[in-house]
C-alpha positions as CSV (number, residue, x, y, z in Angstrom):
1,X,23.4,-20.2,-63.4
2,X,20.7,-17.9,-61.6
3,X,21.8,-14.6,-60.3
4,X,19.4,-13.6,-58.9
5,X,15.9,-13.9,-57.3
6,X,12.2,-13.0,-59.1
7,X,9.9,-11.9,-57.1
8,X,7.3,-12.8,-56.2
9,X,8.3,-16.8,-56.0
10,X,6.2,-19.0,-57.8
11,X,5.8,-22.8,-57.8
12,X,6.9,-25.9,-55.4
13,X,9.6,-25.3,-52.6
14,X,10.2,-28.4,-51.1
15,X,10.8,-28.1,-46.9
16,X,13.5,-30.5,-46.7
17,X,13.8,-33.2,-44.4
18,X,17.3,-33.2,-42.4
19,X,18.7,-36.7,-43.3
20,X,20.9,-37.7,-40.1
21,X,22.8,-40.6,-39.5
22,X,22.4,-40.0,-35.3
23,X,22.0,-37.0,-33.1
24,X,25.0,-35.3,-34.3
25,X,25.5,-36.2,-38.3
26,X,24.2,-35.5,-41.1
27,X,23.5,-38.2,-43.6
28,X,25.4,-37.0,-46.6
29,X,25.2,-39.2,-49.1
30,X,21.5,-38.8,-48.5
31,X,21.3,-35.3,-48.4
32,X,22.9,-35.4,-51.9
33,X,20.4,-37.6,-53.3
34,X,17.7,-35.9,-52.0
35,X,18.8,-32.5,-53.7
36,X,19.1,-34.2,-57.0
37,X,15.8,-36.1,-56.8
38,X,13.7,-32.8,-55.8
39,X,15.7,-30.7,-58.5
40,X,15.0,-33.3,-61.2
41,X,11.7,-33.3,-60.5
42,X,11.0,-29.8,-61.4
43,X,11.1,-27.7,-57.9
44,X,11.6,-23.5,-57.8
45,X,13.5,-23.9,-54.8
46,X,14.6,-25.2,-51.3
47,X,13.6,-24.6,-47.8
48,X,16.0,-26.1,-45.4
49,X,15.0,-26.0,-41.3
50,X,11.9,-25.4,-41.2
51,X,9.6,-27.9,-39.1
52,X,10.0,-30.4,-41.8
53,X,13.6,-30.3,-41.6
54,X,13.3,-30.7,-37.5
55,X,15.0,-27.3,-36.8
56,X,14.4,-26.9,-33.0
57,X,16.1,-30.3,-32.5
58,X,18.8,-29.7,-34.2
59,X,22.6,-28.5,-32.9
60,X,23.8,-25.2,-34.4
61,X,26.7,-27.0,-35.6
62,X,24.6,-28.9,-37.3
63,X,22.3,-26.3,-38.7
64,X,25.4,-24.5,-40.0
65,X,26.7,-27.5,-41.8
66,X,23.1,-28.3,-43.1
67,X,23.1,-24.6,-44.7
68,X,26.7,-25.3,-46.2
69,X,26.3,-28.7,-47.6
70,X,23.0,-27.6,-49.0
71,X,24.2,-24.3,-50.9
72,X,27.4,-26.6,-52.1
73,X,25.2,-29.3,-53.2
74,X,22.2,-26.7,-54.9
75,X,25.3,-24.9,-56.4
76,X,22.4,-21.9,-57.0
77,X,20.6,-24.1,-59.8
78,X,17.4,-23.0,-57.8
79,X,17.3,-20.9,-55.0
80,X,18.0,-22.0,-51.1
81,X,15.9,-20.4,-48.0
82,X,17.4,-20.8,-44.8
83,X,14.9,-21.1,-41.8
84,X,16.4,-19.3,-39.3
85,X,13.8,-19.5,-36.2
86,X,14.8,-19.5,-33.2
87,X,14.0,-17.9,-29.8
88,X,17.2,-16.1,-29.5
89,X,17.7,-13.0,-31.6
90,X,21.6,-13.3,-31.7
91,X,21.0,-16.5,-32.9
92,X,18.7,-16.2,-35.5
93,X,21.1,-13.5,-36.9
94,X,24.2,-16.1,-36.6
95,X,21.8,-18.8,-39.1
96,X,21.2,-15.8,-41.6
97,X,24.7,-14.3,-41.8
98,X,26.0,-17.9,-42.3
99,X,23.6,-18.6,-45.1
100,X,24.7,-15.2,-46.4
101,X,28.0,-16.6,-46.8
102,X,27.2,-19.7,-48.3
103,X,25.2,-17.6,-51.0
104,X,21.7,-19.0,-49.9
105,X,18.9,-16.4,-51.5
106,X,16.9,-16.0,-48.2
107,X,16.2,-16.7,-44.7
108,X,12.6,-17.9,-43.2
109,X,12.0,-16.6,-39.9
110,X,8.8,-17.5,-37.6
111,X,8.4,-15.7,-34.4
112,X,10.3,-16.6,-31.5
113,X,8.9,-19.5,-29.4
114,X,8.4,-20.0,-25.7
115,X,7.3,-16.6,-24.5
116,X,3.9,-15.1,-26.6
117,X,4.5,-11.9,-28.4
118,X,1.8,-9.6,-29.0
119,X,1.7,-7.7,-32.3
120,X,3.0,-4.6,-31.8
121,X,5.8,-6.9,-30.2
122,X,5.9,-8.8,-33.5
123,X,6.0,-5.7,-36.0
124,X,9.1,-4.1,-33.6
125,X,10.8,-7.7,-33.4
126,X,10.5,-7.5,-37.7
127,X,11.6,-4.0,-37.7
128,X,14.7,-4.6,-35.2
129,X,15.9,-7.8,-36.7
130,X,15.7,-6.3,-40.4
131,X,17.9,-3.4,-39.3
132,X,21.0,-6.1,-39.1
133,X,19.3,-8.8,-41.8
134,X,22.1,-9.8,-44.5
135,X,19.3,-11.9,-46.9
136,X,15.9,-11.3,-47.8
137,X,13.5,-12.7,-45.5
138,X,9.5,-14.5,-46.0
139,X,7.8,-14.2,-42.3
140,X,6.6,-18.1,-41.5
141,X,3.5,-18.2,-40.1
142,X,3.5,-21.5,-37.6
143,X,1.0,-20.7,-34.9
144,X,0.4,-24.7,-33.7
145,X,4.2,-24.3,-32.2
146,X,4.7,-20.8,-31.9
147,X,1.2,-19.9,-30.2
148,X,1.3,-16.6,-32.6
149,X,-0.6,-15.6,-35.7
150,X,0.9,-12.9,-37.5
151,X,-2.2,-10.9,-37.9
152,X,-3.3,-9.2,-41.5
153,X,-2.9,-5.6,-40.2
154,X,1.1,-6.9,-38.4
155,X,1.5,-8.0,-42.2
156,X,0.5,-5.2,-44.0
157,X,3.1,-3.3,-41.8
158,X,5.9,-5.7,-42.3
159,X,5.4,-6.0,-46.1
160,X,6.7,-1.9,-45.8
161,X,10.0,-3.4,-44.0
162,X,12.9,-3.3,-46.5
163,X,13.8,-6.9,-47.5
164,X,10.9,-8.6,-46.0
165,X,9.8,-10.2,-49.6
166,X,7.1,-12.9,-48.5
167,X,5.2,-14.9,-46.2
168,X,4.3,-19.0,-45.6
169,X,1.6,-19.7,-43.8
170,X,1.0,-23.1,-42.6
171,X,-2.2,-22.4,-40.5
172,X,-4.5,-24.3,-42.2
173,X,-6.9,-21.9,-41.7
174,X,-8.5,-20.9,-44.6
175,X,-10.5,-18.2,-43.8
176,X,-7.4,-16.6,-42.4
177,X,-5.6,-16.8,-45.8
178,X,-8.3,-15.3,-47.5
179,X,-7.7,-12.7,-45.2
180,X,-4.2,-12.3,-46.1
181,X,-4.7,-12.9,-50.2
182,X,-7.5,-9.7,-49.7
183,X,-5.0,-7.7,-47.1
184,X,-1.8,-8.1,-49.8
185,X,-4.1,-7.6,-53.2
186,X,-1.9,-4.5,-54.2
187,X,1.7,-6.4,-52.9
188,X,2.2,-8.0,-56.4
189,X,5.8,-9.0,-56.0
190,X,5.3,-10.5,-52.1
191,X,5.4,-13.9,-52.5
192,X,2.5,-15.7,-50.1
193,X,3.1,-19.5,-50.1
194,X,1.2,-22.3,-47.9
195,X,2.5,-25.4,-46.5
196,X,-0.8,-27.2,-46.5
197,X,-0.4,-29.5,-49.1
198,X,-4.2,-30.6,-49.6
199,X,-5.6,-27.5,-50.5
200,X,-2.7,-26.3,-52.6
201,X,-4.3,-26.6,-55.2
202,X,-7.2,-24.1,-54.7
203,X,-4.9,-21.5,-53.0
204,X,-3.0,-21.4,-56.3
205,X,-5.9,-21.4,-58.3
206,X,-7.3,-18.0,-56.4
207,X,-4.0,-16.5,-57.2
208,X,-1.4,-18.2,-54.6
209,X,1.9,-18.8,-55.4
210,X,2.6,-22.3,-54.7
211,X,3.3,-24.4,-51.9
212,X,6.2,-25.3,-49.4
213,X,4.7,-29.1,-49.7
214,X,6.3,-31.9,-47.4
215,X,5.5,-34.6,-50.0
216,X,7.3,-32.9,-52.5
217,X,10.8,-34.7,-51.0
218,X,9.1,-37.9,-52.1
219,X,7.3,-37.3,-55.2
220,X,8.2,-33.3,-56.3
221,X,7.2,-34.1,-59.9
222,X,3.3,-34.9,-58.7
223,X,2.8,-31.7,-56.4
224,X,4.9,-29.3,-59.6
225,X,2.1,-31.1,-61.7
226,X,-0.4,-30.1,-59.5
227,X,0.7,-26.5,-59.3
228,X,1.1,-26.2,-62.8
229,X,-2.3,-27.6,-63.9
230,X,-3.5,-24.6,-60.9
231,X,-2.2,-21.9,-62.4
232,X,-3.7,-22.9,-66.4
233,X,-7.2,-24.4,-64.2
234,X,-6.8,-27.7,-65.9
235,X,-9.3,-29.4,-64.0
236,X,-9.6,-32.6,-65.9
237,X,-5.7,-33.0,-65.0
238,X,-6.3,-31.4,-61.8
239,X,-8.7,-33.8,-59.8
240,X,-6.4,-36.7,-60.4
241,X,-3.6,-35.2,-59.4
242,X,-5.4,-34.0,-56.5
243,X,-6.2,-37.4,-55.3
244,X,-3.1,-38.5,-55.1
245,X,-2.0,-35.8,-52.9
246,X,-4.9,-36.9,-50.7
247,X,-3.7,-40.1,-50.8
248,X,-0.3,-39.8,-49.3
249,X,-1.8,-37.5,-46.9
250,X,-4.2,-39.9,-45.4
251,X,-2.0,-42.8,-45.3
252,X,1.6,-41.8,-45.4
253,X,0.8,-39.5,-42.7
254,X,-0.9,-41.1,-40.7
255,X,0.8,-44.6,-40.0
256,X,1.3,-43.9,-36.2
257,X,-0.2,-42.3,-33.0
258,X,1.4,-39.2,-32.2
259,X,1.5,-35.5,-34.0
260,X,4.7,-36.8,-34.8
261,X,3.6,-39.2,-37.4
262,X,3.5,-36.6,-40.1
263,X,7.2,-36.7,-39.9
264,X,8.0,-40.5,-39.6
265,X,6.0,-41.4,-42.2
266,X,7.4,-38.7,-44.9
267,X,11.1,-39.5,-43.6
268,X,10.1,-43.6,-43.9
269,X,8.8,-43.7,-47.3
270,X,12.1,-41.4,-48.2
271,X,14.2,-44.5,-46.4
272,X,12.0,-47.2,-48.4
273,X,12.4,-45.7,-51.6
274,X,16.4,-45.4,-51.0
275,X,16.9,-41.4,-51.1
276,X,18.4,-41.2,-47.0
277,X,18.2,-42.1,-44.1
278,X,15.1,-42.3,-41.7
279,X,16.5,-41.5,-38.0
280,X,14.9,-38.9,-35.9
281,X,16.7,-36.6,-34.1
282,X,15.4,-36.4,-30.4
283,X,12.7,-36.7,-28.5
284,X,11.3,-38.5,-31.3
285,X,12.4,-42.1,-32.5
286,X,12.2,-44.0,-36.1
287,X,9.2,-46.3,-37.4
288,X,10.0,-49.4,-36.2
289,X,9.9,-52.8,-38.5
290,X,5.8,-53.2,-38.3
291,X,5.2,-49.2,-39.3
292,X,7.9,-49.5,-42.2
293,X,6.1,-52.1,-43.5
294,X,3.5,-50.6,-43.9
295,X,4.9,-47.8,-45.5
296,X,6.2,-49.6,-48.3
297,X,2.5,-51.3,-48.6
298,X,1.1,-48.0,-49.0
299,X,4.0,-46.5,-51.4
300,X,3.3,-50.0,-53.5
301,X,0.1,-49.2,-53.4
302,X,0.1,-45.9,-55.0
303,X,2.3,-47.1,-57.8
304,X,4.8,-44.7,-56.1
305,X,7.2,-45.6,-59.2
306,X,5.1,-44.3,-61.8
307,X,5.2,-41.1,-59.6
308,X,8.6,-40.4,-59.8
């Protein structure tokens, strides 16, 4: 049993899907599975509701239960971070102090959404919130759907707030990470993860440390591959593994019309290969009979079994 958490966090944290029966209910049984089958294949850790695990469209009785089940389920065999976004501060305090309770390690927190903070606004929000915080906490960096970068200099000054340990960035904007890796050279135990899954690879290999990769809920024994071949520069085993990863992300992901397709397609191919359920919480609606179909043709085409 793990007692407690080394810093800085290295490896493959998987950002969960939310299996749901309906609106309102989580899919259990699938949730269990899916715990099992990202632990098995090699993961240092889980990152339940984030955008991946469709936080914003989730109830709070359902976040809370999400946190509960998942700590239960986990049982600390690797460590749990709670995303706790949200655009009410009272709130965002509720998530953590629940996930405190249920012995998750930390909470994720991206700004608050709807109204723009500037960054002196962003630094005080940090500083306020951490005065009350029960967990450590990693600053998530989601500008695309919170309209807010957290800027190097904002960072520098939140890396001096007690308990604020690390930082995920899903940008996608690499010049802006280098910026960060340069800005944090001398914070050797904050933890700087990207979601990004396709260039992974190369973040880790100029000293990153890892990647809170969505295909990891399918196939987390591919993407812990492809962080541990980074980390030794194996690049013979490297480019392979690499194209797989481009592989799902150019098919998988794209089977649809909408932004949204990112999110059908990883929560399909999870249906196809029987780990939970595939239903959508609101505004957003399932692949439909044609779409799954061709998810399965493109899991079937890259020998998904052999991947697992």
């Amino acid at each position: 049993m793990r007692e407690t958490l080394k810093l800085p966090l290295k490896g493959i944290i998987p950002p969960l899907v939310t299996p749901l029966l309906d609106n309102d209910s989580i899919d259990i049984k699938g949730l269990e599975r899916l715990i099992e089958h990202v632990i098995s294949g090699g993961v240092c850790g889980v990152f339940i509701l984030g955008t991946t695990g469709e936080f914003a469209s989730l109830s709070y009785k359902l976040r809370i239960e999400m946190i509960e089940r998942t700590c239960l389920l986990v049982n600390r065999r690797v460590p749990v971070l709670v995303g706790i976004t949200d655009s009410a501060f009272t709130e965002s305090l509720n998530l953590a102090r629940v996930a405190a309770v249920c012995r998750a390690d930390a909470v994720v927190l991206a700004p608050p959404y709807y109204f723009t903070p500037r960054q002196p606004e962003l630094l005080e929000y940090l500083q306020r919130i951490m005065v009350q915080m029960p967990l450590p906490l990693f600053i998530y960096n989601m500008p695309v759907h919170t309209k807010v970068t957290f800027e190097p200099e904002t960072l520098i000054a939140a890396a001096d707030i007690n308990g604020i340990i690390g930082m995920k960035d899903s940008s996608s904007n690499l010049a802006y990470i280098k910026q960060v890796q340069y800005a944090l050279r001398d914070r050797h135990n904050f933890t700087f993860m990207v979601g990004p899954e396709e260039f992974m690879s190369e973040f880790v290999i100029t000293g990153g440390h890892g990647g809170v990769n969505g295909g990891a809920n399918m196939f987390p024994k591919l993407y812990v591959e492809l962080y541990n071949a980074s980390v030794i520069r194996d690049f013979k085993k490297i480019i392979p593994l690499q194209h797989k990863v481009m592989q799902i992300s150019t098919t998988i992901y794209k089977v649809g019309l909408y932004e949204s397709s990112y999110l059908k397609g990883l929560k399909c191919a999870l249906s196809v290969m029987g780990i939970c359920n595939d239903f959508m919480a609101e505004p957003f609606r399932r692949f439909k009979k044609p779409e799954r179909e061709k998810i399965r043709k493109l899991l079937d085409e890259l020998n998904y079994s052999e991947l697992l």
